[in-house]
PLY file of the C-alpha trace (Angstrom):
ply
format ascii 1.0
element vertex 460
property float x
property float y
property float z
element edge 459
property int vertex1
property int vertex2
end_header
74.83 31.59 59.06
72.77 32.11 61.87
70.04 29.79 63.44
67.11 31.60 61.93
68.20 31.16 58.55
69.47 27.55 58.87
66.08 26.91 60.66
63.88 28.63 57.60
66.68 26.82 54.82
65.85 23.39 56.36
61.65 24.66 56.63
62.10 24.59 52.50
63.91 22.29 52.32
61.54 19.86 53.98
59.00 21.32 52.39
60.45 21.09 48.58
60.59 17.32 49.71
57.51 16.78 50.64
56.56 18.45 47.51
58.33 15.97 45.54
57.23 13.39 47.39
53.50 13.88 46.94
54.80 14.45 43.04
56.28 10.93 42.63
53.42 9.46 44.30
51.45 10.77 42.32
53.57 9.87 39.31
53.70 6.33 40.30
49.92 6.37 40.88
49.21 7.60 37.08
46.90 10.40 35.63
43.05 10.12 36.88
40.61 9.18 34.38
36.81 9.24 34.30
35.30 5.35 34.41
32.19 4.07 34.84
30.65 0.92 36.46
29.14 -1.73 33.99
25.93 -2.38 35.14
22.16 -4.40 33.86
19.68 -1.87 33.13
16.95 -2.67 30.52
17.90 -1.23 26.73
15.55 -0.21 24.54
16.05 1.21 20.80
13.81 2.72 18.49
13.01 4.54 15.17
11.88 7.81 14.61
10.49 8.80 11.41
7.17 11.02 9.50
4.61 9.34 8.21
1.59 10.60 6.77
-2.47 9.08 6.89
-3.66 7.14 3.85
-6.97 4.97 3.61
-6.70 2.00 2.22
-7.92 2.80 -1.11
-8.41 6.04 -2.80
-10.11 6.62 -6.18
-10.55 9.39 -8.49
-14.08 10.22 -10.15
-14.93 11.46 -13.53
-17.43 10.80 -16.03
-17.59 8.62 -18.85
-19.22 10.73 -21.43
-19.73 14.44 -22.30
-21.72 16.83 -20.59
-22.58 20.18 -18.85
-23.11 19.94 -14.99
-26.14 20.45 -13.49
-25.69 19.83 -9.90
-22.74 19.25 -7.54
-24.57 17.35 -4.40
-21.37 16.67 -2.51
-18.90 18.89 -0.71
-15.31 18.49 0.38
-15.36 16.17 3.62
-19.02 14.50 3.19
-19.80 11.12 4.32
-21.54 9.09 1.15
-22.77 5.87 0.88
-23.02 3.01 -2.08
-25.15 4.44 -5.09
-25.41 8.28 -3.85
-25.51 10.39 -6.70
-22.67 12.88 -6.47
-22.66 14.94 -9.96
-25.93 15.27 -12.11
-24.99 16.28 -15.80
-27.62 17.57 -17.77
-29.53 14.41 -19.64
-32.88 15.97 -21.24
-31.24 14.55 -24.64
-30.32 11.32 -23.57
-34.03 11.29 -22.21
-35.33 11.72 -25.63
-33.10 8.94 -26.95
-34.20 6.43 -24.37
-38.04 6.93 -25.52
-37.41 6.82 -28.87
-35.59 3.70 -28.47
-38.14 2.44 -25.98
-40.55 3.03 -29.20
-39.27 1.25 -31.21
-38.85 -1.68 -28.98
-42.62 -1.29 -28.36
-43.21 -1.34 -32.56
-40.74 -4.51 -33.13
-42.45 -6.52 -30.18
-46.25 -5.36 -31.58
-44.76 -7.15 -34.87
-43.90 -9.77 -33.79
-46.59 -10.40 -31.53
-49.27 -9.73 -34.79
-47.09 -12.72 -36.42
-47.40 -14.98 -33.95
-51.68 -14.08 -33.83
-53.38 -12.44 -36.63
-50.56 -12.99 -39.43
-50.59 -17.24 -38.05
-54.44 -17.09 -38.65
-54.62 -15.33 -42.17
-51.77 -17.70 -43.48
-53.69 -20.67 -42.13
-57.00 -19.69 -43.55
-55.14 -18.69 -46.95
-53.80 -22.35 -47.04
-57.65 -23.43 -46.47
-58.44 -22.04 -49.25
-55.55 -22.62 -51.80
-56.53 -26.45 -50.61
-59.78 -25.86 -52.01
-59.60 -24.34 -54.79
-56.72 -26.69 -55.73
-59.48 -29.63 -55.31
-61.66 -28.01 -57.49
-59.55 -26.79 -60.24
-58.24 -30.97 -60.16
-61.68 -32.70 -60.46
-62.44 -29.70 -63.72
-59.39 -30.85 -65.32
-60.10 -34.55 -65.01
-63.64 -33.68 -66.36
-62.38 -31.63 -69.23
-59.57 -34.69 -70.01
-62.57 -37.08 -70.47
-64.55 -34.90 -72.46
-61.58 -34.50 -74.74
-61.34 -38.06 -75.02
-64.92 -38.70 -76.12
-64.60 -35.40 -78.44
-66.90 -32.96 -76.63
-63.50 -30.91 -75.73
-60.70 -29.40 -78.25
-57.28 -29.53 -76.81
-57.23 -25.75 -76.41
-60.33 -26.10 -73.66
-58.09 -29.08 -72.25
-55.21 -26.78 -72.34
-56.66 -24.29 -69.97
-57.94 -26.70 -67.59
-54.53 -27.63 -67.10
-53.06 -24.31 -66.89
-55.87 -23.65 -64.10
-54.56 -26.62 -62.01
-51.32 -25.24 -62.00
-52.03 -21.99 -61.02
-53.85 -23.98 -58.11
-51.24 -26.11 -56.97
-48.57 -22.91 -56.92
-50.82 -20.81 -54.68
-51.06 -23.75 -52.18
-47.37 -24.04 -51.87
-47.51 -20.58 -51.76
-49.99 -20.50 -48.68
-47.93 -23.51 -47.17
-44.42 -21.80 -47.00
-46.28 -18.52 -46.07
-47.90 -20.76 -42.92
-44.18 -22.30 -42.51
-43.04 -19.08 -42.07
-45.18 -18.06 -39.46
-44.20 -20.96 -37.50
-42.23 -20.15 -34.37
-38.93 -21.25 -36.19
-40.40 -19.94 -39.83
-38.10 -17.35 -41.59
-40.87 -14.33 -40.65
-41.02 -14.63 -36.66
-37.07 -14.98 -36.65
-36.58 -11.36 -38.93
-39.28 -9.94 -35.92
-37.44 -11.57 -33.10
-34.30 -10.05 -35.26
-36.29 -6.17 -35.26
-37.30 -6.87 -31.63
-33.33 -7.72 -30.49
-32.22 -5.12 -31.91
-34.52 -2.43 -30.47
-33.83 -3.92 -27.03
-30.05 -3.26 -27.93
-30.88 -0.03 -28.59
-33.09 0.64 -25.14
-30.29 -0.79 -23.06
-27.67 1.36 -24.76
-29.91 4.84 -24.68
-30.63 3.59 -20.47
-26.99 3.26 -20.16
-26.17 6.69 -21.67
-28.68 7.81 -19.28
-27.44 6.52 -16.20
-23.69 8.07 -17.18
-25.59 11.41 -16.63
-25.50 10.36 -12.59
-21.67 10.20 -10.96
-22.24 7.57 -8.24
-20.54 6.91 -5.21
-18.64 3.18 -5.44
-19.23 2.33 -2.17
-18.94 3.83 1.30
-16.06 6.48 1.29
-15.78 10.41 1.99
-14.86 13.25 -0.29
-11.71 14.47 0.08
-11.33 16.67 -3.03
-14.44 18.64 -5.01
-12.72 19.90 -8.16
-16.08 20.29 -10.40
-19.19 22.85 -10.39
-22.60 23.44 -11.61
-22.45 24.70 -15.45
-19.17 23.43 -16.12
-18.69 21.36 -19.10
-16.62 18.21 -18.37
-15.14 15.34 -20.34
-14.03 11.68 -20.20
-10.60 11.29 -18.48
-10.61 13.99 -16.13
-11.36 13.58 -12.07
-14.20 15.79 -11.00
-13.76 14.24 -7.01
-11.52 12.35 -5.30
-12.86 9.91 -2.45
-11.43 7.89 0.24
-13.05 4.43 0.32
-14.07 3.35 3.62
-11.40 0.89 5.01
-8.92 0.60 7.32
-6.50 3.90 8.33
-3.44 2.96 7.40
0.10 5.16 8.31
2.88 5.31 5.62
6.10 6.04 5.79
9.39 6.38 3.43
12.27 4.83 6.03
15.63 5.43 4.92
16.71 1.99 3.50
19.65 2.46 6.03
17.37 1.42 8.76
15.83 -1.57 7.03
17.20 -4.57 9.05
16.19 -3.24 12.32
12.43 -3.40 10.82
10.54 -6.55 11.56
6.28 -6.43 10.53
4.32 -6.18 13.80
6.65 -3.97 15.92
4.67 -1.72 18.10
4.95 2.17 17.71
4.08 5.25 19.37
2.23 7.59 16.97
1.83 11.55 17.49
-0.06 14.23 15.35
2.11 17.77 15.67
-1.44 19.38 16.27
-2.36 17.02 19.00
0.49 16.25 20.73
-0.71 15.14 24.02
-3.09 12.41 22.54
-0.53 9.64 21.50
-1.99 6.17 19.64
-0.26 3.07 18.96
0.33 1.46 15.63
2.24 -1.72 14.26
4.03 -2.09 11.46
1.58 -3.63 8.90
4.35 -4.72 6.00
7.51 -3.66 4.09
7.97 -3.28 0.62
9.32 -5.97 -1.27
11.83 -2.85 -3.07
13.88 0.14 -2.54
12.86 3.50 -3.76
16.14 3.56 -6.12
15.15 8.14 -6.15
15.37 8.59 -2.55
16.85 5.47 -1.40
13.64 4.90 1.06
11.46 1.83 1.23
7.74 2.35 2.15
6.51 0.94 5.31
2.73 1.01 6.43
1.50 0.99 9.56
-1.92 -0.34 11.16
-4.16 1.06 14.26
-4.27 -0.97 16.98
-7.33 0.66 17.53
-10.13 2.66 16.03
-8.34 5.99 14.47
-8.69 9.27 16.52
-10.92 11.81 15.26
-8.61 14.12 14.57
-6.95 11.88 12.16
-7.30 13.46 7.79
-5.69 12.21 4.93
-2.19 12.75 4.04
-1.69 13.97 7.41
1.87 14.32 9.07
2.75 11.91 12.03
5.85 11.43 13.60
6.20 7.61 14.23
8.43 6.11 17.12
8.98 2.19 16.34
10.16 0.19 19.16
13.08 -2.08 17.06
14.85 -3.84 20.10
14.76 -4.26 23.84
16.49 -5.83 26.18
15.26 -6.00 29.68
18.00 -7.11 31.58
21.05 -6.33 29.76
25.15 -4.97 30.20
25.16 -1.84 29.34
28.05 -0.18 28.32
28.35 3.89 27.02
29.12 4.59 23.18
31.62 7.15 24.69
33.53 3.74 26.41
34.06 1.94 23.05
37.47 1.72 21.22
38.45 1.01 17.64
39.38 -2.49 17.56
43.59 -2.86 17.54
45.37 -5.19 14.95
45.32 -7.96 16.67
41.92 -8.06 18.01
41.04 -8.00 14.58
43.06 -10.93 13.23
41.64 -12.93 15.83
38.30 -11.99 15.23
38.28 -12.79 11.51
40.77 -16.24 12.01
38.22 -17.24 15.18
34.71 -15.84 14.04
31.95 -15.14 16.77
33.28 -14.93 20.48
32.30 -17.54 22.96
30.96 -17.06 26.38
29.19 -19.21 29.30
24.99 -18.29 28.77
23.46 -20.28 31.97
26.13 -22.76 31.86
27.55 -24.11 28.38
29.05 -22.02 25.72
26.85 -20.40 23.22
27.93 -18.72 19.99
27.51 -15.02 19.16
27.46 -12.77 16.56
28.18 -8.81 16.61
30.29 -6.18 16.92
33.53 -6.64 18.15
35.29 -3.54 19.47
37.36 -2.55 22.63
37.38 -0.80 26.15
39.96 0.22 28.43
39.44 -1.59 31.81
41.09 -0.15 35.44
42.48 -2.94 36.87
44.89 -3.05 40.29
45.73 0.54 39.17
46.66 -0.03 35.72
44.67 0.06 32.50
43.79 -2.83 30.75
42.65 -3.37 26.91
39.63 -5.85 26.74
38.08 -6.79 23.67
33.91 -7.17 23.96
31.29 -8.53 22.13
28.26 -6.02 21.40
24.30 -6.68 20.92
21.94 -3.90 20.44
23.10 -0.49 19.69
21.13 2.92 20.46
22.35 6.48 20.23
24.06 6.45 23.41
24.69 3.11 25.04
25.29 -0.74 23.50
24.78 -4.24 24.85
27.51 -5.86 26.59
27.12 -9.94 25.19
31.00 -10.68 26.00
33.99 -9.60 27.25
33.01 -7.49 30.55
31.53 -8.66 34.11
28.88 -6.74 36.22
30.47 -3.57 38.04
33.78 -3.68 35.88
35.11 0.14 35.86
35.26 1.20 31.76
37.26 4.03 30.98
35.39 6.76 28.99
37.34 8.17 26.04
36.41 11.77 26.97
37.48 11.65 30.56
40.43 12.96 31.39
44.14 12.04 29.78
43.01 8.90 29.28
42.93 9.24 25.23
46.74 8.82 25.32
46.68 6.00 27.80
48.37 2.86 26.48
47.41 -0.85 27.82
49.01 -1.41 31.43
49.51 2.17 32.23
48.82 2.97 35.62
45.62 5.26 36.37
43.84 6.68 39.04
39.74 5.79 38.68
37.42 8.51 39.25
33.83 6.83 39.04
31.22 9.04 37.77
27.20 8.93 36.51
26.77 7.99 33.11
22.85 7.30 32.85
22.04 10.48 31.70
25.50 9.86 29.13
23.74 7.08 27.91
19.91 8.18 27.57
20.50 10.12 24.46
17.39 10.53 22.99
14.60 8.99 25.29
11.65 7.32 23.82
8.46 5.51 24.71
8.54 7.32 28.48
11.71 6.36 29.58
13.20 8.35 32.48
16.67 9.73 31.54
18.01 9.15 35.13
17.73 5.58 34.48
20.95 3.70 33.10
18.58 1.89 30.30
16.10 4.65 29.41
15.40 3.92 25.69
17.60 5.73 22.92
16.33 6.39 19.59
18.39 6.27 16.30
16.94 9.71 15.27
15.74 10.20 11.36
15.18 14.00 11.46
11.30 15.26 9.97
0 1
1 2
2 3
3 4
4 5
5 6
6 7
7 8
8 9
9 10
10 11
11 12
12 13
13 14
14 15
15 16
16 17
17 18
18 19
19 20
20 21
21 22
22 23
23 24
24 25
25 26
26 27
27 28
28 29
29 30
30 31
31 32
32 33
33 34
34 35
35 36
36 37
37 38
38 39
39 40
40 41
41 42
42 43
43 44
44 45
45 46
46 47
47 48
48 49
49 50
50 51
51 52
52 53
53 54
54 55
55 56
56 57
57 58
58 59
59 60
60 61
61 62
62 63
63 64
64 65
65 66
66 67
67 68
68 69
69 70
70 71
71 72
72 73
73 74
74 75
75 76
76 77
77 78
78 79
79 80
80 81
81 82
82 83
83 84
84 85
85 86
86 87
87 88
88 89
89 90
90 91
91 92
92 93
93 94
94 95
95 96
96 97
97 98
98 99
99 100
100 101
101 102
102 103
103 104
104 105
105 106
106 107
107 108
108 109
109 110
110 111
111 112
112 113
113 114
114 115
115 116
116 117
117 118
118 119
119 120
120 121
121 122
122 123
123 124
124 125
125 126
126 127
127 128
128 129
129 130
130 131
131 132
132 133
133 134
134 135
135 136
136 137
137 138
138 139
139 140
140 141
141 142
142 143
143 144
144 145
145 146
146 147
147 148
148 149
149 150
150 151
151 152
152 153
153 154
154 155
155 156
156 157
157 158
158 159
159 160
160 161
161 162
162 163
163 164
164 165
165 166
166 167
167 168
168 169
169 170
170 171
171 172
172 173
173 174
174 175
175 176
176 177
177 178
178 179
179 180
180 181
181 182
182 183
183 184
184 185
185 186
186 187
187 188
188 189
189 190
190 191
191 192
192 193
193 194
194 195
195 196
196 197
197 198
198 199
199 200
200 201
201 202
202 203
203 204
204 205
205 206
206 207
207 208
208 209
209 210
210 211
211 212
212 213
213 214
214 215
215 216
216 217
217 218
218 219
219 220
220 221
221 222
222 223
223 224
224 225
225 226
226 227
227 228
228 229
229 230
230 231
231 232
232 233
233 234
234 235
235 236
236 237
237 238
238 239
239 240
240 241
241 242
242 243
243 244
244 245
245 246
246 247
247 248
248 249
249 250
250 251
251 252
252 253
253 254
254 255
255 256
256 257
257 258
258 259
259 260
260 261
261 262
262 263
263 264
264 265
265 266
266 267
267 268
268 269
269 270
270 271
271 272
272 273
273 274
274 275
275 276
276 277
277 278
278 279
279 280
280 281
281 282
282 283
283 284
284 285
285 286
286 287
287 288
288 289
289 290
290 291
291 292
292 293
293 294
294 295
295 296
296 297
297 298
298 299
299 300
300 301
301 302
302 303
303 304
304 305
305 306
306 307
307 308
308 309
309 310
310 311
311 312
312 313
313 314
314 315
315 316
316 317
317 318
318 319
319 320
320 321
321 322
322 323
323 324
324 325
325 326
326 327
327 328
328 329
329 330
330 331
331 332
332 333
333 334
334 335
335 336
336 337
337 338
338 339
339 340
340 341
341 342
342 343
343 344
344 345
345 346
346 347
347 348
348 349
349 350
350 351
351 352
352 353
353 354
354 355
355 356
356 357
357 358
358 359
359 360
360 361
361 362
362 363
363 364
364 365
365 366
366 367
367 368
368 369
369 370
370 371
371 372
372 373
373 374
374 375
375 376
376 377
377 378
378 379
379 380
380 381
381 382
382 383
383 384
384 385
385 386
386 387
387 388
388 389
389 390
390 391
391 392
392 393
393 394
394 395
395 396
396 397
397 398
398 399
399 400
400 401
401 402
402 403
403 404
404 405
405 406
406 407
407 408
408 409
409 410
410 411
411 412
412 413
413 414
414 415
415 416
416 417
417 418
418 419
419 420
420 421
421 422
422 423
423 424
424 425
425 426
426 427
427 428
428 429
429 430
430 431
431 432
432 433
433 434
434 435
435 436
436 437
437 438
438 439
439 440
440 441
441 442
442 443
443 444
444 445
445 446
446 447
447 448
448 449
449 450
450 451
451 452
452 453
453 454
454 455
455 456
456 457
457 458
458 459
């Protein structure tokens, strides 16, 4: 062999070992993975969800009675006040009804009022005179009595003289009840107070029919729906308009019932209008119903303005709501993409041991939460770790226990780390995860930052 070729035999051969060399190392070293750096940012999750504009009351109008329209004096949007009249129905009958009732009130009180005067005065002066004539027609029949006894009279002539004081005595009780019942409780003035009731009765009801002729506005409130016009005939039980009662504007929503223990009443949100999107409002959540909406498996949720409602705002509108359900300003936060199913034993210990502990500004303070775990580097080797969570978003979760500021968390998607086992050795590659984490920003967070908000999206 000559010296070139021994001299270009030992060149591969060196280099083959060097080769190798760098190979082991690298063996020894293990696979590099993708980590990031735990780190406090503040956390912030939210809610998205439609809602749509509703007053607080809404009512339906119609009238009570039959009858063709004469006038519609409202249109679709109008601002009316207590007592405007809104429909007119033709009332020219219910016109004549009312005076002839009115009439007859007038007759029954012109009766009684001729009792209580004229007829009082001719009963008294009738009793007058029964009086007298009953004194007379006694002193003829004690005349005629003695005559008869000293035989000037026959009994027939003392017969009618007594037959004439009867008649006498009957016409005075007669003229007596007659004045009795022209008393103010006599039998007479109570039938004409009777008449006179009754013809009032009848006014009132003929002025009620009347006023049904007039559809009047309840109260403050604006029209939102005309569904009547002049000429048309229209009967009880069916809405002519429908009005929105001045009140408070109220947002409500149908939240999937999913979502219901993140809801608390009088969380702030962020309200938007599809048509004006650049003119955001805030709201709060006003209450939560008591039930579920067993159809759709939604409860309803209602919203009020913190302020006086925008303009642009109409009823039954569509607004997409953003409700601010946690925050945490100072918190260690960790990537969904760094979280692990929880292994056997984790999980025995967890339901044997309950809540992890950990030191919160000195003593030890009971949690409760997720538990779940994270691959850790440590000296070169990966390390299980089991962690306590808080608040969850889309993208990122609050580190309670388990992990210390700046620890480096393997990411499940980085690298070969998915088949990594506990104590494996690994070779950390740091990289960004804020914009990992951001998911779905909300309320103006920056996406850069490590705790922009993240939203637990509920499409429109």
């Amino acid at each position: 062999m000559s010296r070139r070729r021994l001299a270009l035999w030992l060149l591969g051969l060196g280099v083959l070992l060097a080769v190798l060399a760098v190979a082991a190392s690298l063996w020894l070293r293990g696979p590099q993975v993708d980590v990031i750096e735990v780190q406090r940012a503040p956390l912030v999750r939210t809610l998205q969800f439609s809602a749509r504009v509703a007053t607080l009351s809404r009512v339906d109008i119609g009238s009570t009675v039959t009858g063709r329209v004469a006038q519609v004096r409202v249109s679709e949007g109008a601002e009316v006040r207590e007592g405007d009249v809104l429909v007119q129905l033709e009332d020219s009958e219910w016109r004549a009804a009312l005076a002839q009732a009115e009439a007859g009130e007038a007759q029954a009180r012109a009766r009684l009022a001729g009792l209580r005067s004229s007829g009082r005065s001719a009963s008294d002066a009738a009793l007058s005179q029964a009086d007298a004539t009953l004194r007379a027609t006694r002193s003829a029949f004690e005349r005629a009595r003695q005559l008869k006894a000293q035989g000037f009279y026959s009994d027939a002539q003392l017969d009618e003289a007594r037959r004439a004081l009867d008649v006498a005595q009957a016409q005075q009780r007669s003229a007596r009840a007659q004045v009795q019942a022209n008393a103010d409780t006599g039998t007479d003035i109570a039938q004409a107070q009777a008449q006179l009731d009754v013809a009032r009765a009848a006014s009132v009801a003929a002025r009620s029919r009347l006023a049904q002729a007039q559809l009047l506005a309840p109260t403050q409130a604006r029209v939102l729906v005309r569904a009547v016009e002049p000429g048309q005939i229209v009967q009880p039980g069916k809405a002519l308009l429908s009005l929105a009662l001045a009140g408070p504007t109220q947002l409500v929503a149908q939240v999937d019932e999913r979502f219901l223990e993140q809801l608390r009443t009088g969380q702030q949100a962020s309200v938007v209008a599809d048509a004006f999107s650049g003119q955001r409002f805030v709201a709060r959540v006003l209450s939560i119903a008591p039930a579920v909406d067993a159809q759709r498996g939604a409860i309803e949720v209602k919203f009020a303005l913190a302020g006086a409602p925008p303009t642009f705002l109409r009823e039954d509108m569509t607004l997409s709501v953003e409700v601010e359900t946690g925050r945490r300003d100072n918190a260690l936060v960790l990537p969904q993409s760094a979280l692990r199913p929880l292994d056997a034993d984790a999980k025995a210990a967890a339901g044997t041991a309950g809540a992890l502990t950990t030191p919160v500004d000195g003593p030890k303070k009971q949690m409760a939460g997720e538990v779940r775990d994270v691959l850790v580097v440590e000296s070169g080797r990966a390390q299980l770790r089991t962690v306590h969570l808080g608040l969850h978003t889309l993208g990122a979760v609050e580190v309670l226990d388990g992990l210390a500021e700046g620890a480096q968390v393997l990411l499940r998607s980085g690298g070969a780390d998915g088949t990594l086992q506990p104590g494996q050795r690994v070779r950390a590659q740091p990289v960004a995860w804020a914009s990992a984490a951001a998911g779905s920003p909300g309320n103006g967070a920056r996406p850069e930052d490590a705790g922009s908000a993240m939203s637990n999206a509920m499409g429109r």
